[in-house]
C-alpha positions as CSV (number, residue, x, y, z in Angstrom):
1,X,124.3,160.3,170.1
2,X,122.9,161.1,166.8
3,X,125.9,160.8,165.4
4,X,126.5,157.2,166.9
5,X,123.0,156.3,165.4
6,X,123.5,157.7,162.2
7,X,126.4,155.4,162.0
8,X,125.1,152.6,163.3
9,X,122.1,152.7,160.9
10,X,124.8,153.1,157.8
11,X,126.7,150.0,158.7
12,X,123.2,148.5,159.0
13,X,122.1,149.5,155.7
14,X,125.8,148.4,154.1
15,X,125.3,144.8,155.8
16,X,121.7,144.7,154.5
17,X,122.9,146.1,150.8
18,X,125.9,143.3,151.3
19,X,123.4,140.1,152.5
20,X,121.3,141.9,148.8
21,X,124.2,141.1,147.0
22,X,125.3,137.7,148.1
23,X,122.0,136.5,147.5
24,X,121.8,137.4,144.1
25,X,125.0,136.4,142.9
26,X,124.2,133.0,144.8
27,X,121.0,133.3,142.7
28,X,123.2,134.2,140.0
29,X,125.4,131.6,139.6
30,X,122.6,128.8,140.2
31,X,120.8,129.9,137.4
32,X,124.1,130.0,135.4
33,X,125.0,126.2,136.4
34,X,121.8,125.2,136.1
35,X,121.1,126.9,132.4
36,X,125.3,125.4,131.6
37,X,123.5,121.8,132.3
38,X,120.4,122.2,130.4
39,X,122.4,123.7,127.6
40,X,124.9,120.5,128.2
41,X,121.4,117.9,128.0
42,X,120.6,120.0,125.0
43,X,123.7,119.1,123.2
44,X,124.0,115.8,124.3
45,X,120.8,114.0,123.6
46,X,121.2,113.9,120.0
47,X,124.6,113.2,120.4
48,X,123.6,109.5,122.3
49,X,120.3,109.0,119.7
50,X,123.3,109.7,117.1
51,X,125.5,107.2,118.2
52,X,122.9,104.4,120.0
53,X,120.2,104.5,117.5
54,X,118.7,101.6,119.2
55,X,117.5,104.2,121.5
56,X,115.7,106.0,118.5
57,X,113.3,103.3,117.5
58,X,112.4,102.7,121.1
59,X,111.3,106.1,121.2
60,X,109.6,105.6,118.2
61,X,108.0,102.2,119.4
62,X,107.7,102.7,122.7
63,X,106.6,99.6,123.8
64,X,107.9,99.5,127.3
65,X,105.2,101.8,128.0
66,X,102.4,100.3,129.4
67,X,99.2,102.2,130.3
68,X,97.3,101.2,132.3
69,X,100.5,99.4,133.7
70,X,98.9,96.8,136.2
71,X,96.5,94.9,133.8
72,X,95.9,91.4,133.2
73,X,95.7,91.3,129.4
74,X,94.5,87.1,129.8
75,X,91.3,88.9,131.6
76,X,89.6,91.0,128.6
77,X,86.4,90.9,131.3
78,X,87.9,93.0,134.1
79,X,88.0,95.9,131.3
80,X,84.2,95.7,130.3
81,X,84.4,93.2,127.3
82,X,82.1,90.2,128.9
83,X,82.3,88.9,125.4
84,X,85.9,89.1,124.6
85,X,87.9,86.1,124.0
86,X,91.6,86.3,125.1
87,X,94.2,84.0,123.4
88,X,98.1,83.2,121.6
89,X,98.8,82.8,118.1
90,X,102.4,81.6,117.0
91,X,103.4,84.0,113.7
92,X,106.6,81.9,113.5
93,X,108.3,79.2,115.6
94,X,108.8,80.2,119.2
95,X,107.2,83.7,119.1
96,X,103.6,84.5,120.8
97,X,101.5,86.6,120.3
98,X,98.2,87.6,122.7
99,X,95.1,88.6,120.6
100,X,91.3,89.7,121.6
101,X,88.4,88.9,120.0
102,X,85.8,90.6,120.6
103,X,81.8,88.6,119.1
104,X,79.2,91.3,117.8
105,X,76.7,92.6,120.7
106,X,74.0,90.1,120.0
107,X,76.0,87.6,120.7
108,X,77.2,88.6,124.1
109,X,74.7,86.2,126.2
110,X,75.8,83.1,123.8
111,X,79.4,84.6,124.7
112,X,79.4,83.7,128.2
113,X,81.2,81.0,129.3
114,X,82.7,79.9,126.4
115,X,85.9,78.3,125.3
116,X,88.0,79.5,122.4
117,X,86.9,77.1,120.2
118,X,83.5,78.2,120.2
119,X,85.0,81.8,119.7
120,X,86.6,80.6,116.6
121,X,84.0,79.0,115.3
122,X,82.0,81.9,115.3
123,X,84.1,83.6,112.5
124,X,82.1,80.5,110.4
125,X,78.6,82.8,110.7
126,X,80.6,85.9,110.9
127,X,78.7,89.2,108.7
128,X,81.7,91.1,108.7
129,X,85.1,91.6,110.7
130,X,88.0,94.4,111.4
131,X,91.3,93.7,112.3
132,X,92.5,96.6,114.7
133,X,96.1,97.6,114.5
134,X,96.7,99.5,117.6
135,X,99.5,102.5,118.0
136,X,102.6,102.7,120.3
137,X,103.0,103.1,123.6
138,X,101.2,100.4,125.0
139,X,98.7,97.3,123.9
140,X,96.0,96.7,122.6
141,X,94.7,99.0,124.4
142,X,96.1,101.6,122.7
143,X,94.0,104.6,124.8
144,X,94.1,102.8,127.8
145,X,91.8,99.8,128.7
146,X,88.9,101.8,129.4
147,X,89.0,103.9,126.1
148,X,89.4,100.8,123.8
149,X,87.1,98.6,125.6
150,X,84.3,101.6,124.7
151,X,85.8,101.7,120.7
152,X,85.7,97.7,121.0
153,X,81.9,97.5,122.2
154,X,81.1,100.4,119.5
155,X,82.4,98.3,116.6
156,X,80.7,95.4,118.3
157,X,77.6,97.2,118.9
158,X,77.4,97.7,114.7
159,X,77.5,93.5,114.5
160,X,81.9,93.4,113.5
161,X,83.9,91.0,114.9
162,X,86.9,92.9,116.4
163,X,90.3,91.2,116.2
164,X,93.2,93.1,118.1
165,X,96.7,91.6,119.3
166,X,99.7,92.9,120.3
167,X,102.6,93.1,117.9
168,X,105.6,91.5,119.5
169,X,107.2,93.0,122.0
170,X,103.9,94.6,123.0
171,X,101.7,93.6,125.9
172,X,102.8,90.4,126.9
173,X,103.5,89.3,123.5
174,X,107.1,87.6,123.3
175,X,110.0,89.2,121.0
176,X,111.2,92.7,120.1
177,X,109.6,94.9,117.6
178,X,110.7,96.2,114.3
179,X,108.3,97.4,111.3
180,X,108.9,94.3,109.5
181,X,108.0,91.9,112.3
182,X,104.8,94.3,113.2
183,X,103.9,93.9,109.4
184,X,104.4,90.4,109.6
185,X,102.5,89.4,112.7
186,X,99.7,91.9,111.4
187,X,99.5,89.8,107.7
188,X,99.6,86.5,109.9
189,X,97.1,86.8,112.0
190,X,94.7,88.7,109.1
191,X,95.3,85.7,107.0
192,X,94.5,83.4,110.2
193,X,91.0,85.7,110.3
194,X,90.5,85.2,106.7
195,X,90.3,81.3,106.5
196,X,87.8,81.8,109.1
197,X,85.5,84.1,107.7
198,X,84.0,82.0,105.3
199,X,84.3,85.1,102.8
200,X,82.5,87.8,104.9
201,X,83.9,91.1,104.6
202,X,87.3,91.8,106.2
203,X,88.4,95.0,106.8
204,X,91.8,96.9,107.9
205,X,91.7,99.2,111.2
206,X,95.3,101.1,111.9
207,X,95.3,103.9,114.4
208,X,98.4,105.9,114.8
209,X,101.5,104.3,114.2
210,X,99.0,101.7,113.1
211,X,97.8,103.0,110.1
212,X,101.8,102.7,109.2
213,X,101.6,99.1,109.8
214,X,98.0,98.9,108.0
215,X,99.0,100.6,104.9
216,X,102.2,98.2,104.4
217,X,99.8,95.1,105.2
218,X,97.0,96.3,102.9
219,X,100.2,97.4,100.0
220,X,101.0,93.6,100.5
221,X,97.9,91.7,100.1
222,X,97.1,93.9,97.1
223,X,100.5,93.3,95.7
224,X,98.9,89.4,95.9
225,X,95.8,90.3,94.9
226,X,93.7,89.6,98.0
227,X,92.9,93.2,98.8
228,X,91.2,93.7,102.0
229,X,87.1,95.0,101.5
230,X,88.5,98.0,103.0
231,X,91.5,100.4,104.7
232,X,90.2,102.1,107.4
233,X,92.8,104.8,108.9
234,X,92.5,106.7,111.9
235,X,94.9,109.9,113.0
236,X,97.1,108.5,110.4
237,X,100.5,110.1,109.1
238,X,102.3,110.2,105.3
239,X,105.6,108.9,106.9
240,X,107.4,108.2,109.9
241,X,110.2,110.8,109.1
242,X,107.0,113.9,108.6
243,X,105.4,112.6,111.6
244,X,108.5,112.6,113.7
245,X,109.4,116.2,113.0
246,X,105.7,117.0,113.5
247,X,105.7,115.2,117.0
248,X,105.1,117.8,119.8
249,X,108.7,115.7,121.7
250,X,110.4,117.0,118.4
251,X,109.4,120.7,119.4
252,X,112.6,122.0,121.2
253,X,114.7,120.4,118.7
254,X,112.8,121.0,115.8
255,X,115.3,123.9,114.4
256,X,118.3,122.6,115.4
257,X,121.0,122.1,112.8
258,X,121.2,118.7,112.0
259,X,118.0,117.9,113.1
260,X,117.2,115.6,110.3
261,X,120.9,114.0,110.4
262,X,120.7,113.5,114.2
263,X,117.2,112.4,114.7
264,X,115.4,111.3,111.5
265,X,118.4,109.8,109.3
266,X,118.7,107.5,113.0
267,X,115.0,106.4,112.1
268,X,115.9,105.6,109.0
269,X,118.8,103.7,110.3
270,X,116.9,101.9,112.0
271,X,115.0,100.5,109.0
272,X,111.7,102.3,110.3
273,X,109.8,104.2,107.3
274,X,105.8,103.5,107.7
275,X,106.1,104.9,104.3
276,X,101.9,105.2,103.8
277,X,102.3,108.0,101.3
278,X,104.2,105.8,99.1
279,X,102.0,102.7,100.3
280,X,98.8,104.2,98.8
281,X,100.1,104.2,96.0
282,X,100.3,100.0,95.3
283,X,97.2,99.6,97.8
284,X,93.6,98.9,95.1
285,X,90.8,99.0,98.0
286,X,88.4,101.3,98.9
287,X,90.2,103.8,101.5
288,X,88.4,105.9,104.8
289,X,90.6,108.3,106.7
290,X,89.2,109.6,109.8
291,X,91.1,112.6,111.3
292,X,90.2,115.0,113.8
293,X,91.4,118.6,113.8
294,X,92.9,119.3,117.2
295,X,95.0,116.3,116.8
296,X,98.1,117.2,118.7
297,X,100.1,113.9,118.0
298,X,99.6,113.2,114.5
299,X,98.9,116.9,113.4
300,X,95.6,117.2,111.1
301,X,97.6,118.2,108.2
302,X,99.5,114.9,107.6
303,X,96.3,113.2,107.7
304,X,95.0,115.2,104.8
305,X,98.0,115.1,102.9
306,X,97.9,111.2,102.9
307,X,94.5,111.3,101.5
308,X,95.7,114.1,98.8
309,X,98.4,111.4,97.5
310,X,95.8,108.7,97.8
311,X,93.4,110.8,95.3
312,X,95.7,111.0,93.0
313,X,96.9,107.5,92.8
314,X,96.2,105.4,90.3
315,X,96.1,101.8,92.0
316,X,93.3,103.6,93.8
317,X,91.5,105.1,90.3
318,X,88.2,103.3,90.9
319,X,87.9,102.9,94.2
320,X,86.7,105.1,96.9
321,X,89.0,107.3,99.0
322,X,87.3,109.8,101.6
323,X,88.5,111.9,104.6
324,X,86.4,113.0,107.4
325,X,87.6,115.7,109.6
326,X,86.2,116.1,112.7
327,X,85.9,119.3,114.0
328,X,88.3,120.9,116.9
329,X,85.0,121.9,118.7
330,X,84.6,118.2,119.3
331,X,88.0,117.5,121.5
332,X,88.1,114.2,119.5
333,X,92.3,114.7,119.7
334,X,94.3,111.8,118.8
335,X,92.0,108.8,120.2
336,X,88.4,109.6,121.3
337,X,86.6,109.5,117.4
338,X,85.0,106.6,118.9
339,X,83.0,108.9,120.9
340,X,81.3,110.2,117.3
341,X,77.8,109.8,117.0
342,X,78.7,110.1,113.6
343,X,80.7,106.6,113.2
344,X,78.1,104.6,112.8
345,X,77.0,106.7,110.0
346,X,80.0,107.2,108.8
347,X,81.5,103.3,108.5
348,X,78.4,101.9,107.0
349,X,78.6,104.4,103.9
């Protein structure tokens, strides 16, 4: 009997070893399919950016994506903005563009109601005015509706008039985007603001990708010399190609060989440079970079290199250039410096 039992306990303890091993090499080989197909992605990304570079600037752009998605960009109101005018401007034949303007505080009781005409009118008696270039990914409402409503009524609170649109292909603005048309729709419509001012001040907001499409507006207009009163630019980068291989999507690709041929040489291909390092250089208005130090999209450091090249330009000898970090304690990141009690402060010096 014990030796029936000792026997039958071996074979159970070979089964049990055997069931062990069958599960790990099932294990096994999972993990050694599924690391093959990874490894496979890996490789083959670049491979389709490399060879459908199209793909590359939408990643760059991305414009299809939308946030908040289910927003009615005709309806400024349903985000907060009760004195927010929503309406179409035609940069060339056939392509529209929406824009929001948002009336200074005070006015936000004579606001209600009212058509666009009285909207535009109100440029005539306007102090002062910012045009807002907004990022990617999105509208207008760069941060989400609720995020840009509250930098909208902050702005509006300190008596500017707040301009924003969507660059084509954005919002529900017709057309595809490129940096040349976002340059161009952004020099239209600031030139559309302009006539209507009735020489107040005008100034340049750019936030993100923004400031790339600020800096070759502002390059522009002082290349005519019709500078802007000032270039404000916020989380800002030196150039699309720096910014790109700072972006925390570059990370796992970062140190690949032929990262730069695969990835940024297709940016480049693409005719997409936001060159604002070279920018400042031919831009001859007073310049404010606002950058906080926990940015983890436009890292910190590319901000304060573009203010390094703009101190030492000479188109921008005479006027004033200054950078304000915000600190990491703050958890501004890329898009809350609104929050600041600071800004007030700050934009009126």
């Amino acid at each position: 009997d014990r030796k029936d039992k000792g026997t039958e306990g071996y074979c159970s303890s070979s089964y049990t070893m055997e069931i062990i091993f069958f599960t790990q090499t099932c294990v096994w080989w999972r993990l050694r399919r599924l690391f093959l197909a990874l490894m496979l992605l890996y490789v083959f990304i670049p491979v389709i950016v490399k060879l459908c570079p199209s793909i590359q600037a939408k990643l760059v752009f991305l414009n299809f994506v939308r946030v908040p998605y289910f927003i009615d960009l005709k309806r400024p109101l349903d985000q907060g903005l009760n004195h927010t005018h929503n309406f179409y401007l035609e940069p060339e034949p056939g392509v529209r563009v929406g824009v929001w303007h948002t009336v200074p505080a005070h006015m936000w009781r004579d606001a209600q109601n009212k058509d666009g005409h009285w909207f535009e009118s109100s440029l005539g008696s306007a102090q002062s005015a910012i045009l807002y270039l907004h990022g990617n990914a999105g509208t207008s409402l760069p941060a989400g509706a609720a995020l840009t409503a509250v930098l909208f009524q902050v702005l509006s609170a300190l008596g500017f008039h707040v301009i924003a649109f969507d660059y084509r292909g954005w919002g529900d603005s017709d057309g595809s985007p490129s940096e040349l048309s976002m340059t161009s729709d952004a020099l239209f419509i600031y030139h559309w603001l302009k006539v209507r001012l009735n020489k107040a001040p005008l100034y340049v907001w750019g936030h993100s990708l923004g400031t790339g499409v600020a800096t070759n507006v502002v390059r522009r207009l002082c290349d005519r010399d019709s500078p802007p009163d000032a270039l404000i630019l916020e989380s800002p980068f030196t150039n699309i190609r720096e910014e790109a291989k700072s972006h925390p999507f570059s990370m796992v690709y970062r140190f690949l060989p032929g990262f730069d041929w695969f990835f940024l040489d297709t940016i480049s291909a693409n005719d997409i440079y936001f060159a604002s390092d070279d920018n400042v250089n031919h831009i001859s208005c007073p310049v404010l970079i606002l950058h906080a130090e926990d940015d983890a999209v436009v890292p910190f450091h590319l901000g304060k290199k573009l203010y390094h090249a703009a101190s030492r330009s000479q188109s921008l000898s005479g006027h004033k250039v200054q950078f304000v970090p915000f600190d990491s304690s703050l958890s501004y990141k890329h898009k809350f410096i609104y929050r600041s009690p600071e800004l007030a402060h700050i934009l009126r010096y």
